[in-house]
Structure formats: C-alpha cells, structure tokens
VEXKOLFI-687309 format. One line per field, with one value per atom (N, C-alpha, C): residue number from 1; residue in one letter; atom name; x, y, z. Coordinates in nm, 3 decimals, always signed. Layout:
# residues N
i <- [NUM, ...] .
aa <- [a, ...] .
at <- [CA, ...] .
c1 <- [X, ...] .
c2 <- [Y, ...] .
c3 <- [Z, ...] .
# end
This chain:
# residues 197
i <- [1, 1, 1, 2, 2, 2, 3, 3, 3, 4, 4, 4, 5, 5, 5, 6, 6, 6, 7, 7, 7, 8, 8, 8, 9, 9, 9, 10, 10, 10, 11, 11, 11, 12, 12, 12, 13, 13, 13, 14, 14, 14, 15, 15, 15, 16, 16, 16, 17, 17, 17, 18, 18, 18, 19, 19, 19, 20, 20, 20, 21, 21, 21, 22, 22, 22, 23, 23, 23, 24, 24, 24, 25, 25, 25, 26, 26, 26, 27, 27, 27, 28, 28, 28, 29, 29, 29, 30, 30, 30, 31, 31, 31, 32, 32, 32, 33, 33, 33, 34, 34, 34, 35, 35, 35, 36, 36, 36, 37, 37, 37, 38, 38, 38, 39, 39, 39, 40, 40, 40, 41, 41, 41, 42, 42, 42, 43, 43, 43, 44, 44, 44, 45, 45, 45, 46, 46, 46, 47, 47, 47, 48, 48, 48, 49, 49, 49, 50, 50, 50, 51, 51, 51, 52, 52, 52, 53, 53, 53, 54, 54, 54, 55, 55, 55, 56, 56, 56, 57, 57, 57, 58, 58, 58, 59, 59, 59, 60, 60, 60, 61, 61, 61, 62, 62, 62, 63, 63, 63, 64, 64, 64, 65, 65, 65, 66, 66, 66, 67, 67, 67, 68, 68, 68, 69, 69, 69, 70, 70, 70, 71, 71, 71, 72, 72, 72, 73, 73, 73, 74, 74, 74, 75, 75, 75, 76, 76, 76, 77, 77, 77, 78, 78, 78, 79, 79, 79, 80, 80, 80, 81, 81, 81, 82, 82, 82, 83, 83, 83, 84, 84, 84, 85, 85, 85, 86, 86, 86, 87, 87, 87, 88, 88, 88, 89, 89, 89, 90, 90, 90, 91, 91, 91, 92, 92, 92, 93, 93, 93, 94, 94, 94, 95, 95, 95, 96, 96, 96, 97, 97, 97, 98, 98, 98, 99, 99, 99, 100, 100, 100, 101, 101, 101, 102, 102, 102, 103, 103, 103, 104, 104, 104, 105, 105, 105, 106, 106, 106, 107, 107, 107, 108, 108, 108, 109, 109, 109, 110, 110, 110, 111, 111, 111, 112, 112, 112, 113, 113, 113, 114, 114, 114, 115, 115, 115, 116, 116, 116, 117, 117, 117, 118, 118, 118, 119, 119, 119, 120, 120, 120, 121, 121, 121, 122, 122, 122, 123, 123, 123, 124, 124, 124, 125, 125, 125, 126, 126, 126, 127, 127, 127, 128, 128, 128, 129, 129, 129, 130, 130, 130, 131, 131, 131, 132, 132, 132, 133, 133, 133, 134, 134, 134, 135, 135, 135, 136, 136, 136, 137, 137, 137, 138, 138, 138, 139, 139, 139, 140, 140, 140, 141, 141, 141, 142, 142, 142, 143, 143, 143, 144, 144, 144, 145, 145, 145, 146, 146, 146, 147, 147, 147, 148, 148, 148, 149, 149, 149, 150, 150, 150, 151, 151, 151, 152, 152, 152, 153, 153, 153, 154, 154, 154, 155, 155, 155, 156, 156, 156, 157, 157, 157, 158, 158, 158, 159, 159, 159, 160, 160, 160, 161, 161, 161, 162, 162, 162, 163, 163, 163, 164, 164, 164, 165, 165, 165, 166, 166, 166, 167, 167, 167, 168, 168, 168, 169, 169, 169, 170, 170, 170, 171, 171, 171, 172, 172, 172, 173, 173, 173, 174, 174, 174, 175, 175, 175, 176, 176, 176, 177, 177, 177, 178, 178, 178, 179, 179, 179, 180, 180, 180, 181, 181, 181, 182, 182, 182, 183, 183, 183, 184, 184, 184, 185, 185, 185, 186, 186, 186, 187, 187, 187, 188, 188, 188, 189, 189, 189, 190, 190, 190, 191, 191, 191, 192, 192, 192, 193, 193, 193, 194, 194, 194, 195, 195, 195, 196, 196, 196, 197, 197, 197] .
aa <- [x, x, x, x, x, x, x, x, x, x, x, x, x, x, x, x, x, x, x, x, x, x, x, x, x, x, x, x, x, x, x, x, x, x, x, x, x, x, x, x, x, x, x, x, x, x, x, x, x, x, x, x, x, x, x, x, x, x, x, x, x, x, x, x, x, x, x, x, x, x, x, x, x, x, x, x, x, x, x, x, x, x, x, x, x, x, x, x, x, x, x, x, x, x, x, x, x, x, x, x, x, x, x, x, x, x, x, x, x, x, x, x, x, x, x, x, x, x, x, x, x, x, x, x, x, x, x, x, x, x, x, x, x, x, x, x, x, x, x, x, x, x, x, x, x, x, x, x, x, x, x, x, x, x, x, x, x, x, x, x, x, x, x, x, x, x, x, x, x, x, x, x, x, x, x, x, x, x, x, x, x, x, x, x, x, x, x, x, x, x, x, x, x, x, x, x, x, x, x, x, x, x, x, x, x, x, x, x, x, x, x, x, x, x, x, x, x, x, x, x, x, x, x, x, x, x, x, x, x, x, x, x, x, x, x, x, x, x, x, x, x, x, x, x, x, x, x, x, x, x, x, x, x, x, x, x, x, x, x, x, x, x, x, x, x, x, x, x, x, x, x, x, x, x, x, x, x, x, x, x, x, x, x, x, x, x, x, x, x, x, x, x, x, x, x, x, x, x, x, x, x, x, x, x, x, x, x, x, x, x, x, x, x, x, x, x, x, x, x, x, x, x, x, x, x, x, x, x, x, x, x, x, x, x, x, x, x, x, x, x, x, x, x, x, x, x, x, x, x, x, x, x, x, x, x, x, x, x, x, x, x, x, x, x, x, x, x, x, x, x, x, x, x, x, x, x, x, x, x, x, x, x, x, x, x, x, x, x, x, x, x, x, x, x, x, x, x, x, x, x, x, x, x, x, x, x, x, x, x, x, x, x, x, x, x, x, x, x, x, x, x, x, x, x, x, x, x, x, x, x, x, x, x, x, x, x, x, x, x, x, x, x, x, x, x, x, x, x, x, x, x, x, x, x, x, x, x, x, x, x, x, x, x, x, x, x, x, x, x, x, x, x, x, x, x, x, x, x, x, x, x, x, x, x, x, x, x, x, x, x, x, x, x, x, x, x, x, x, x, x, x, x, x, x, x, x, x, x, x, x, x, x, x, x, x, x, x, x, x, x, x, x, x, x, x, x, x, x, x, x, x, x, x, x, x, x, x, x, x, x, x, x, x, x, x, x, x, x, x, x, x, x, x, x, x, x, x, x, x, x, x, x, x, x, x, x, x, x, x, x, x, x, x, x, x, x, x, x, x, x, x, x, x, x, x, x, x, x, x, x, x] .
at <- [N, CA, C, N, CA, C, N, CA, C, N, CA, C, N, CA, C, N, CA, C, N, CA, C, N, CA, C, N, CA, C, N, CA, C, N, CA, C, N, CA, C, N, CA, C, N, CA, C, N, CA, C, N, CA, C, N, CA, C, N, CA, C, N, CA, C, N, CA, C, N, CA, C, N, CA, C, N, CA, C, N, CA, C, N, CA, C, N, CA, C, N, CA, C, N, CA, C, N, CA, C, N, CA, C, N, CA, C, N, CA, C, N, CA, C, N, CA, C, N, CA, C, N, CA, C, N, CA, C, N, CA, C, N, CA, C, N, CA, C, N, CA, C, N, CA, C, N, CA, C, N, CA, C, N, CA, C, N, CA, C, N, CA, C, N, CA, C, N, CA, C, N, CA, C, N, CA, C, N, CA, C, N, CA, C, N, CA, C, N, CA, C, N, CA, C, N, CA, C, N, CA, C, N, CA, C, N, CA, C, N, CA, C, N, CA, C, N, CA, C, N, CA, C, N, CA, C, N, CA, C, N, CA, C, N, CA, C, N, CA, C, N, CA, C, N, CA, C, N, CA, C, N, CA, C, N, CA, C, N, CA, C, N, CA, C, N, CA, C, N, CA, C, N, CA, C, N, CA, C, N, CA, C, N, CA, C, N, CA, C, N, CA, C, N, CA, C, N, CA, C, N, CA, C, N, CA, C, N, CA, C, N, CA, C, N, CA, C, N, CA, C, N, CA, C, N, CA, C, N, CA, C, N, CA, C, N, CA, C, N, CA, C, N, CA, C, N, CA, C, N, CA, C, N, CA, C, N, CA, C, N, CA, C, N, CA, C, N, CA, C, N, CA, C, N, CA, C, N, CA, C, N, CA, C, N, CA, C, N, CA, C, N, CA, C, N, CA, C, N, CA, C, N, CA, C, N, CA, C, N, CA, C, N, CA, C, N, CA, C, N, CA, C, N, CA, C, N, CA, C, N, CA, C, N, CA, C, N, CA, C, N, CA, C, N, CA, C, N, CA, C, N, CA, C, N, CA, C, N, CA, C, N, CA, C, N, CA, C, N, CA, C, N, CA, C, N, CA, C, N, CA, C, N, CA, C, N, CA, C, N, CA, C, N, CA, C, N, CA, C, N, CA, C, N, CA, C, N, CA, C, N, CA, C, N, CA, C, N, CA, C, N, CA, C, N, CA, C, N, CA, C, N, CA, C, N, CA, C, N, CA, C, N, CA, C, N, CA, C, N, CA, C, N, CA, C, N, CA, C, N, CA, C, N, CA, C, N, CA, C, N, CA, C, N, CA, C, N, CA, C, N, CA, C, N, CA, C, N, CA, C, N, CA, C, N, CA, C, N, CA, C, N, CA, C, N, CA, C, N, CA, C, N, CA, C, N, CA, C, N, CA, C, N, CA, C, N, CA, C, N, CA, C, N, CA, C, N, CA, C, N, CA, C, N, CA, C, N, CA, C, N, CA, C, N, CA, C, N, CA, C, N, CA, C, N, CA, C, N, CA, C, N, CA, C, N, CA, C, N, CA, C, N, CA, C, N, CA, C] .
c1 <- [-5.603, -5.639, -5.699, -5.683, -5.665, -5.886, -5.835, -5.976, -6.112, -6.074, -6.163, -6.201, -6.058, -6.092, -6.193, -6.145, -6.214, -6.384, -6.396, -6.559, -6.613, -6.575, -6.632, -6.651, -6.567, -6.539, -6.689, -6.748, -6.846, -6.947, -6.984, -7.022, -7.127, -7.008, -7.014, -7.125, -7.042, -7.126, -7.255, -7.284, -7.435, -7.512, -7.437, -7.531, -7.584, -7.441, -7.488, -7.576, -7.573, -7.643, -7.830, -7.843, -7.918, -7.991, -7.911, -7.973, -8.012, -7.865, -7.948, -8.029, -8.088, -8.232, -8.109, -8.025, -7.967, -8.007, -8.080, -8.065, -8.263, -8.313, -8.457, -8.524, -8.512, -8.545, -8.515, -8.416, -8.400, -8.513, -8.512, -8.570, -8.765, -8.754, -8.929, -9.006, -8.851, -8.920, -8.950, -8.830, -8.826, -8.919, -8.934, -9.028, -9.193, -9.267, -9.331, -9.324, -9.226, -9.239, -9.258, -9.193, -9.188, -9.365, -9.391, -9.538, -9.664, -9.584, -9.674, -9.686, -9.560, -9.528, -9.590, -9.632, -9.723, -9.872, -9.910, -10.042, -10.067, -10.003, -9.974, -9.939, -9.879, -9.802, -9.865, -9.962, -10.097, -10.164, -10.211, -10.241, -10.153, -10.028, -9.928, -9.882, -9.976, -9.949, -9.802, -9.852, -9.709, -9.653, -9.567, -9.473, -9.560, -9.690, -9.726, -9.934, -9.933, -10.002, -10.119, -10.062, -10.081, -10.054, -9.941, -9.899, -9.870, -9.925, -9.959, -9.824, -9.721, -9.589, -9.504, -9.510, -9.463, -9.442, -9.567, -9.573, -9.460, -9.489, -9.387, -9.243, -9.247, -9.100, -9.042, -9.096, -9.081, -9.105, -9.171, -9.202, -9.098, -8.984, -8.896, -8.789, -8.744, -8.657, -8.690, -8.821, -8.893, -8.911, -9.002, -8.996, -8.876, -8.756, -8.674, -8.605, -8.607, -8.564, -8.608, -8.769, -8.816, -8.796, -8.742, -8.751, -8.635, -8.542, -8.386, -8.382, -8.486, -8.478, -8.554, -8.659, -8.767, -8.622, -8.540, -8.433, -8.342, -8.278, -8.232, -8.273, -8.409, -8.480, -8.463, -8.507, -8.513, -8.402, -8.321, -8.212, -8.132, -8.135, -8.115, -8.172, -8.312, -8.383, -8.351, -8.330, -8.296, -8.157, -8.074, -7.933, -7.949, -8.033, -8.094, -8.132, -8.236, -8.272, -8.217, -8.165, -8.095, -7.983, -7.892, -7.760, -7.691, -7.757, -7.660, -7.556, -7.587, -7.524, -7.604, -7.583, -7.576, -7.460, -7.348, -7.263, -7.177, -7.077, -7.008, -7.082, -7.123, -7.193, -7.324, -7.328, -7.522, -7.625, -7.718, -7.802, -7.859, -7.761, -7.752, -7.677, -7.544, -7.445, -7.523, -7.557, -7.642, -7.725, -7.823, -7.910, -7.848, -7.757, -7.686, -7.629, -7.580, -7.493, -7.629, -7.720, -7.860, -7.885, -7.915, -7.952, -7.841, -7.719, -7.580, -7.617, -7.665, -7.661, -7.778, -7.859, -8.006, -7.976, -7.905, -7.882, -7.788, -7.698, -7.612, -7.664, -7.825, -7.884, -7.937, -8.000, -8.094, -8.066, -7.943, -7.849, -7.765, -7.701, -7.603, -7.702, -7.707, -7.829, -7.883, -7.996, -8.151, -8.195, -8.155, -8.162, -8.204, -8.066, -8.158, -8.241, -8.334, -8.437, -8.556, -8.529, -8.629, -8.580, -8.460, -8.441, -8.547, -8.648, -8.751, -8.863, -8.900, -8.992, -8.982, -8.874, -8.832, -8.786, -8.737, -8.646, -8.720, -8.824, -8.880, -8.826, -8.824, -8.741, -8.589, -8.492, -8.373, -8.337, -8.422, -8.406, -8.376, -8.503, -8.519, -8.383, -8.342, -8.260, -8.115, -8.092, -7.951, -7.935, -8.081, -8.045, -7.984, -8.059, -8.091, -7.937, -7.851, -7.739, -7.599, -7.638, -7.581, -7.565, -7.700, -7.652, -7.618, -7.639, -7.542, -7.388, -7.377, -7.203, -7.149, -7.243, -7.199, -7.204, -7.271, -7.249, -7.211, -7.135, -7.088, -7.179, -7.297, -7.382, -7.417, -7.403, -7.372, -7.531, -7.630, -7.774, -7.822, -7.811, -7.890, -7.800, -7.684, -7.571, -7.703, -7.677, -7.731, -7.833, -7.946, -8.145, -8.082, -8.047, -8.030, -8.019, -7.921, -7.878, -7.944, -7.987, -8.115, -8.259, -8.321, -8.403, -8.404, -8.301, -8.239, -8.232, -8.127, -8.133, -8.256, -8.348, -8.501, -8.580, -8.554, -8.659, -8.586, -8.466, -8.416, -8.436, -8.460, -8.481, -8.625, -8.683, -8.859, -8.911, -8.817, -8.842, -8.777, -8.677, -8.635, -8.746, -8.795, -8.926, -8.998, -9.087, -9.164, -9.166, -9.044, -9.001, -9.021, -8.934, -8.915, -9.040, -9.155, -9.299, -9.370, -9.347, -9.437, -9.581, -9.622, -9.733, -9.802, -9.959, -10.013, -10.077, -10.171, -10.168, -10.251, -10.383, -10.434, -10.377, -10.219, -10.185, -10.066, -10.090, -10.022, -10.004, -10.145, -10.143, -10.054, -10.009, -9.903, -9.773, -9.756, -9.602, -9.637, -9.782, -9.788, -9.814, -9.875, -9.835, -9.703, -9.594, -9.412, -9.431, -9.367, -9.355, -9.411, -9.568, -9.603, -9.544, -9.510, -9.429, -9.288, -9.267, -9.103, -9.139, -9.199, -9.263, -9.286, -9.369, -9.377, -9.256, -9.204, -9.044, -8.942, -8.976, -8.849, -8.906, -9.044, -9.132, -9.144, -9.159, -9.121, -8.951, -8.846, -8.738, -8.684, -8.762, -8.731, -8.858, -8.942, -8.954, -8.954, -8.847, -8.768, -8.661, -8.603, -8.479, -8.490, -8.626, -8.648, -8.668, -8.704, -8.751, -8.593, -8.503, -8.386, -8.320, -8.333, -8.275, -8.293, -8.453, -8.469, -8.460, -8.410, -8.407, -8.233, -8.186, -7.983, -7.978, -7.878, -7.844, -7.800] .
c2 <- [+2.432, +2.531, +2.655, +2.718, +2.834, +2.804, +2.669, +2.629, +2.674, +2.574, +2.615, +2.757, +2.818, +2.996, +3.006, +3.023, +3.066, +3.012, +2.873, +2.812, +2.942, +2.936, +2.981, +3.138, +3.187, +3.324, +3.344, +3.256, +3.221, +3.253, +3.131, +3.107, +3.196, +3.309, +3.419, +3.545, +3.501, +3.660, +3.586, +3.483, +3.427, +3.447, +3.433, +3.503, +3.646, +3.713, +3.859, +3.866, +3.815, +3.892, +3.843, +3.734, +3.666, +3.804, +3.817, +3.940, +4.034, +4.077, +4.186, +4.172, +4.099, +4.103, +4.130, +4.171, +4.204, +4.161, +4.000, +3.976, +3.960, +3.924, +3.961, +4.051, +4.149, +4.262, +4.359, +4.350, +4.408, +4.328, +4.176, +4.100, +4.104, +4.161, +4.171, +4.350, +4.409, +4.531, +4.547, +4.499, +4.558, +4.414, +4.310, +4.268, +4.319, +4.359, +4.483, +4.528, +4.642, +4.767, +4.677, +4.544, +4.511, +4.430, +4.408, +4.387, +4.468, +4.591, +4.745, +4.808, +4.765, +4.830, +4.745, +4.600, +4.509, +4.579, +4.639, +4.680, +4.817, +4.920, +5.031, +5.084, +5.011, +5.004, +5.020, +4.990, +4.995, +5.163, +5.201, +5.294, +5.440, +5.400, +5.514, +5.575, +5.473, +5.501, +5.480, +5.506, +5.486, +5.663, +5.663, +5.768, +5.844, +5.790, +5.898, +5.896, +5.923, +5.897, +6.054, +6.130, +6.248, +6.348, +6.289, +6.353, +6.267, +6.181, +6.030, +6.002, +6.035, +5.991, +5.967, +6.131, +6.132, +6.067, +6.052, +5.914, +5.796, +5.734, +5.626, +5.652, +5.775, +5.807, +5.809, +5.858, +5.878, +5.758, +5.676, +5.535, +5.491, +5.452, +5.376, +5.459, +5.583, +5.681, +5.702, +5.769, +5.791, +5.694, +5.579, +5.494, +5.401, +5.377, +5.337, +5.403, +5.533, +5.628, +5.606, +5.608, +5.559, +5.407, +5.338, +5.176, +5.152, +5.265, +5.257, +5.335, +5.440, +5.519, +5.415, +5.369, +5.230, +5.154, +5.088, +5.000, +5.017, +5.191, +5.219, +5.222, +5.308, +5.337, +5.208, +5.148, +4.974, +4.910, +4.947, +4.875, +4.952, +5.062, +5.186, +5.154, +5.099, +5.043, +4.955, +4.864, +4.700, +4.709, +4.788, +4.820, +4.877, +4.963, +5.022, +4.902, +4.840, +4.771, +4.635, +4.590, +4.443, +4.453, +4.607, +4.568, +4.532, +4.469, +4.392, +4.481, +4.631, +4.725, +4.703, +4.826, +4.801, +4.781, +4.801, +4.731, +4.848, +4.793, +4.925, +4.941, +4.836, +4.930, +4.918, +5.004, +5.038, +5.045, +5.091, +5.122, +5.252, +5.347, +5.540, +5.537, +5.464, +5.458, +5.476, +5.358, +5.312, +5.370, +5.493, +5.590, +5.697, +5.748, +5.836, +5.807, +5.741, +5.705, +5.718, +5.664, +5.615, +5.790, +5.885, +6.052, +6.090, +6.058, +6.145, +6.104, +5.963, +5.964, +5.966, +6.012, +6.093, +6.198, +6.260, +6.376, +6.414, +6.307, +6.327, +6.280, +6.181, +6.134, +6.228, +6.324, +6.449, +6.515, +6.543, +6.683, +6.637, +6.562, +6.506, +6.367, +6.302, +6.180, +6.190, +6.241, +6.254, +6.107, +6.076, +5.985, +5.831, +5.827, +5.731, +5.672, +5.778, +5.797, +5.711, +5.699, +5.624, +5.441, +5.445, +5.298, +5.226, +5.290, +5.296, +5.233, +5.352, +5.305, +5.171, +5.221, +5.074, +4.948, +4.957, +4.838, +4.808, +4.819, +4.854, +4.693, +4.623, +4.503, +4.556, +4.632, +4.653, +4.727, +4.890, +4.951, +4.867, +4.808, +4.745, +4.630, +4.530, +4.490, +4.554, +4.630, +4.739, +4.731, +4.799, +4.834, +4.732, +4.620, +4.495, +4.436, +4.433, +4.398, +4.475, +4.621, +4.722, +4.714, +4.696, +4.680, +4.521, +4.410, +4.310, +4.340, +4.384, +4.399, +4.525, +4.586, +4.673, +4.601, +4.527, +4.409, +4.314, +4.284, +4.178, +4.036, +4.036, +3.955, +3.881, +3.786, +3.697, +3.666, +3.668, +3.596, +3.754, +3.834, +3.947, +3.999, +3.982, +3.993, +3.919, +3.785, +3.686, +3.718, +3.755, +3.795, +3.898, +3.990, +4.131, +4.088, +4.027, +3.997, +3.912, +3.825, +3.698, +3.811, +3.876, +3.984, +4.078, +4.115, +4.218, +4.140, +4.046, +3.981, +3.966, +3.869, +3.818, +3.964, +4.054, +4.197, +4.301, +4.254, +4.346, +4.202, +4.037, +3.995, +3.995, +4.032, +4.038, +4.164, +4.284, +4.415, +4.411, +4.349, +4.333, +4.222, +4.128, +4.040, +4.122, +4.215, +4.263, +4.388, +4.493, +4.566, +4.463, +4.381, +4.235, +4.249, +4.201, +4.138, +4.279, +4.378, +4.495, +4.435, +4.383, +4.366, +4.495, +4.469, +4.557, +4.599, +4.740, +4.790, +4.667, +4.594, +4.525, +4.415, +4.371, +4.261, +4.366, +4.474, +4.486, +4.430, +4.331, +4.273, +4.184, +4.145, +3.998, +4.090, +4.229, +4.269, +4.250, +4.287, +4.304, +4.159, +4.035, +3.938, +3.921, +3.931, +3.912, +3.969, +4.100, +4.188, +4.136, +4.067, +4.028, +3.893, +3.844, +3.661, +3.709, +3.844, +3.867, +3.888, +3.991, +4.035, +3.936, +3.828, +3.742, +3.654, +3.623, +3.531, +3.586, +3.777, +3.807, +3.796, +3.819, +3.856, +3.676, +3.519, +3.467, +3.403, +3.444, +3.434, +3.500, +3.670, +3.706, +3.642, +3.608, +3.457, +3.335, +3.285, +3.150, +3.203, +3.322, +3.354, +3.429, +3.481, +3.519, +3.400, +3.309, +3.202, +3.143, +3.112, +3.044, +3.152, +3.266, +3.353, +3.380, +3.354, +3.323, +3.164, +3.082, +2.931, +2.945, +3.028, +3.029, +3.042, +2.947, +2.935, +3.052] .
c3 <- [+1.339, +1.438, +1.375, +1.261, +1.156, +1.172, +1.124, +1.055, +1.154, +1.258, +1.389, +1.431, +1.447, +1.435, +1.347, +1.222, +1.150, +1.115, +1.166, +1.174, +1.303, +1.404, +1.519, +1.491, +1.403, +1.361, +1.291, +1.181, +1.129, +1.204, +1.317, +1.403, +1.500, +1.549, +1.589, +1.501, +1.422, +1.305, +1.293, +1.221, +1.208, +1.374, +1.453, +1.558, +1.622, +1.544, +1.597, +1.468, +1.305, +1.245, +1.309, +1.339, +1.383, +1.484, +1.589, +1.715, +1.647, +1.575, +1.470, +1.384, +1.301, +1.258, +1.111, +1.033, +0.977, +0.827, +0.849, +0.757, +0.717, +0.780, +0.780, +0.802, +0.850, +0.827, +0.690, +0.649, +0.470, +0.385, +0.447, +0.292, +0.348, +0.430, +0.472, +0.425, +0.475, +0.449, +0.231, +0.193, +0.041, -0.038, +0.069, +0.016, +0.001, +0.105, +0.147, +0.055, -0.007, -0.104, -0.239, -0.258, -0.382, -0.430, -0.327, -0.334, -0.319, -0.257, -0.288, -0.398, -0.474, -0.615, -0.708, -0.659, -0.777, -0.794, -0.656, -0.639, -0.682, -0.662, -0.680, -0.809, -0.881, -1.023, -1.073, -1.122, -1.267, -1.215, -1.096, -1.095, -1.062, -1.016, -1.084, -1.227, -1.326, -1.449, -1.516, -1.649, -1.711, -1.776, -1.855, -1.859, -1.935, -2.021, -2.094, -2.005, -1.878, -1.838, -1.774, -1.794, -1.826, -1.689, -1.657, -1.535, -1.411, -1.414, -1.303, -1.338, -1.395, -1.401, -1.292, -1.219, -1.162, -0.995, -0.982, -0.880, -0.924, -1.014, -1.099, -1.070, -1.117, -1.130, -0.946, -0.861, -0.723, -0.599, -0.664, -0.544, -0.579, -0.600, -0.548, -0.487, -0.527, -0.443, -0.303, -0.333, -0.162, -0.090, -0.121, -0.035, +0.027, -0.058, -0.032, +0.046, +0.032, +0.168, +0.364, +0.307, +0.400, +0.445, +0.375, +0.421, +0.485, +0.399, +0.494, +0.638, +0.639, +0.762, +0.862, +0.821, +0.923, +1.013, +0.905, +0.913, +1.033, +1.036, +1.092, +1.244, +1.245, +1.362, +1.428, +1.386, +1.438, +1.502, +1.400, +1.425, +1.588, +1.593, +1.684, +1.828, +1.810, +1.911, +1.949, +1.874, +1.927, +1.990, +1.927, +2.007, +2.171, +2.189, +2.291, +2.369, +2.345, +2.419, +2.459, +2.372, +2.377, +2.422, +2.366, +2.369, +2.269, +2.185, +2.073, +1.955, +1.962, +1.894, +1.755, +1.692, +1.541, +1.469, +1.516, +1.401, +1.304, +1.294, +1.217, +1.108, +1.022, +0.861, +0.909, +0.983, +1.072, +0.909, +0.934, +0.878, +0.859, +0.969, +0.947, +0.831, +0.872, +0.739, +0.597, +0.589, +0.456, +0.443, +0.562, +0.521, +0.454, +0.520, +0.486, +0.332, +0.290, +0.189, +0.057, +0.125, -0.030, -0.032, +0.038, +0.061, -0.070, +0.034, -0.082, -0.227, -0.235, -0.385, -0.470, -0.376, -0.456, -0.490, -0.393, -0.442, -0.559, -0.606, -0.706, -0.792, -0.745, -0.924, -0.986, -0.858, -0.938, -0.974, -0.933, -0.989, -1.105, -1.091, -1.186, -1.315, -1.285, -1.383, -1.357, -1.380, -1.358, -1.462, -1.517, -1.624, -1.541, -1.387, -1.316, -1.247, -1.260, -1.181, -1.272, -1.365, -1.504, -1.459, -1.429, -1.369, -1.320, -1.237, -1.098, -1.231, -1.321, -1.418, -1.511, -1.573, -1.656, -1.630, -1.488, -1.443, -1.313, -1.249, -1.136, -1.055, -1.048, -0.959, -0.963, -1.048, -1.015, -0.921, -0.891, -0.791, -0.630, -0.601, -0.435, -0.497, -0.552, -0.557, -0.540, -0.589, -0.612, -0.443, -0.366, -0.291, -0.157, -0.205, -0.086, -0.115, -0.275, -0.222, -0.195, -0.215, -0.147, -0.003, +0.042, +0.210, +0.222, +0.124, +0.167, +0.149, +0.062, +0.041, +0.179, +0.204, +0.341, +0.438, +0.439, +0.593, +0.540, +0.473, +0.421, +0.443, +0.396, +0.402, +0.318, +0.234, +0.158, +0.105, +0.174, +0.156, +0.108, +0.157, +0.091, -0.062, -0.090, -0.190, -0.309, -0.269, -0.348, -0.384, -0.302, -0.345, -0.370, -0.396, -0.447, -0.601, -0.624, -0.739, -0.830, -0.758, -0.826, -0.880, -0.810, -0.830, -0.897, -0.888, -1.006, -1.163, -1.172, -1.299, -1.300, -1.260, -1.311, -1.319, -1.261, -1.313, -1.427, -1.426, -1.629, -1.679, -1.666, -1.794, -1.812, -1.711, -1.715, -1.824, -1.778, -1.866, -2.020, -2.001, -2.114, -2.250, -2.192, -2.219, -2.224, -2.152, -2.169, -2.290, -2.316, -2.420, -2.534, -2.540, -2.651, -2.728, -2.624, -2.704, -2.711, -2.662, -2.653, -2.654, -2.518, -2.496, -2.504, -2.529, -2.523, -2.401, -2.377, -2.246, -2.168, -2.166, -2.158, -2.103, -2.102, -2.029, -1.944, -1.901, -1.770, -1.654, -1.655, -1.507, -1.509, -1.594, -1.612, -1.550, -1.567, -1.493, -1.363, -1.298, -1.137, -1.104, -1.157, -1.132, -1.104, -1.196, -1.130, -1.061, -1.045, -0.921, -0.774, -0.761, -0.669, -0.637, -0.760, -0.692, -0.637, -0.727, -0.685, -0.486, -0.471, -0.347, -0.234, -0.287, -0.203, -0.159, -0.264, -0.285, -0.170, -0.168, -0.054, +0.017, +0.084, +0.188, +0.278, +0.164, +0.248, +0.258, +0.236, +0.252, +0.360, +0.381, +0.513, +0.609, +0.587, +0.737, +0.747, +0.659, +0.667, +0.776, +0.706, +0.785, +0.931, +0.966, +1.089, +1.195, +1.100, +1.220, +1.203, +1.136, +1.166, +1.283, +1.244, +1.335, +1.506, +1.488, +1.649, +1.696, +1.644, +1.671, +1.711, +1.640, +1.610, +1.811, +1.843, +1.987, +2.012] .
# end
C-alpha cells in the first residue's frame, strides 16, 4: 500500500512539474545563454584584452540574473493564468537567493566572478542544479552536474594543451554542442510535458 502511495505521490509531482514548465523551461532558457556565450565569447575577449574584459567577466552574472528574473515572470504568469501555482521553491525564491549571493561574491570573493571566465560551462550549470536541488528535481540536478563536470574537464584540457589564440573556435564549438545538448533536452522534455495526462 506504502508503495502505491508513494508511485502516485510520483505521479502527481511529474504532473504538476509538467504544468509548471519546471523542468523545461530552466534547460531552454540556460541553454539559450549557453549558446549565446559560444557566439559572444570570442568577441568579449579574453582577460588581457584591453578592457573587453569586462564584458567576460559580467555575461554570466547579469545574464543569469536576467534568465532567473524571465523564469520567474513566467512562472508568475502561468500561475495567474492556469492556476497551477508556482510552488513553494518558486523561482522569486531562487531570484532572490542568486541577488543575495552576488552580492556577497562582490563584496566578499570577488575572486568568483573569474569562475564565469575560466570555467564558463560551470557558472549556467551551478545554477541549473541549484534550482534542481530547490525543486527537488532530479533531471535538472543531473544536466547541471553532467555540464559542469564536462566544462572544468574541457577548461582544464584546454589550460593542459595551452592552445594557442588561433584555435579558440574549438572552445565555442563545445560551448555551442554544450548549448544545443540543453536547448534540445529542454524540447524533448517540453514535448513529454505537454503529452503527461
């Protein structure tokens, strides 16, 4: 009997996350940024770029700000209109929470703000399984984490061989397979989501 509860308990949540978009909507939007950052990347320059740094240093803070505020709005709407609520670990939550700790990187580590530069697949990952572990979402946990490892062993490869400037495009090549990889994972999972009874 325990069991059944607990299938239907399942059951249940795969459908509200389903209404809520919960789980395709994270992996479309930071797929988006992670394929903006393949394109964008070469001409934000690198750290000794003679000022063009600072773009580098700022596209993944800012925009990720913005991708969590998009998230929210959305999510806010669809509650509005559907009904379906957002959910105790909303996506204000998780706006709110990513703000507080910008503000404690800049003030306090400024140091991880270079993460963005050097590790540029770890940032949107961190974040994608941050809000899985806040919604206890198991599929965004997982691509958070899969993305993350494959973009520090990509940088770490790439430090390794110290390519020279001339094969940069080989980083925005990854970045763009990484990009595409979430971009179609969130519409595998949009279409399971509107098919879910």
């Amino acid at each position: 009997m325990e069991t059944d509860l607990t299938h239907e308990l399942e059951q249940l949540r795969a459908r509200v996350r389903a209404d809520r978009r919960a789980t395709s909507d994270p992996l479309l939007v930071f797929g988006a940024l992670v394929l903006g950052f393949a394109v964008a990347g070469p001409f934000l320059g690198g750290l000794g770029a003679g000022g063009r740094h600072l773009g580098l240093l700022m596209f993944w803070p800012v925009l990720t700000f913005f991708a969590l505020l998009g998230l929210w709005l959305g999510s806010r709407r669809r509650a509005a209109r559907d009904g379906v609520g957002e959910g105790s670990p909303s996506y204000r939550t998780v706006t709110a929470g990513y703000v507080v700790a910008q503000v404690v990187i800049v003030v306090v580590l400024i140091p991880v703000l270079f993460v963005g530069v050097f590790l540029p697949l770890v940032w949107p990952a961190a974040v994608l399984a941050a809000i899985g572990a806040w919604q206890r979402n198991r599929t965004l946990v997982l691509l958070g984490v899969v993305i993350g490892v494959a973009g520090g062993l990509e940088s770490l490869l790439v430090l390794r061989l110290s390519l020279p400037p001339t094969w940069a495009w080989l980083q925005s090549v990854v970045y763009a397979l990484a990009g595409v990889a979430l971009l179609t994972a969130g519409l595998v999972t949009r279409r399971r989501e509107r098919s879910s009874p």
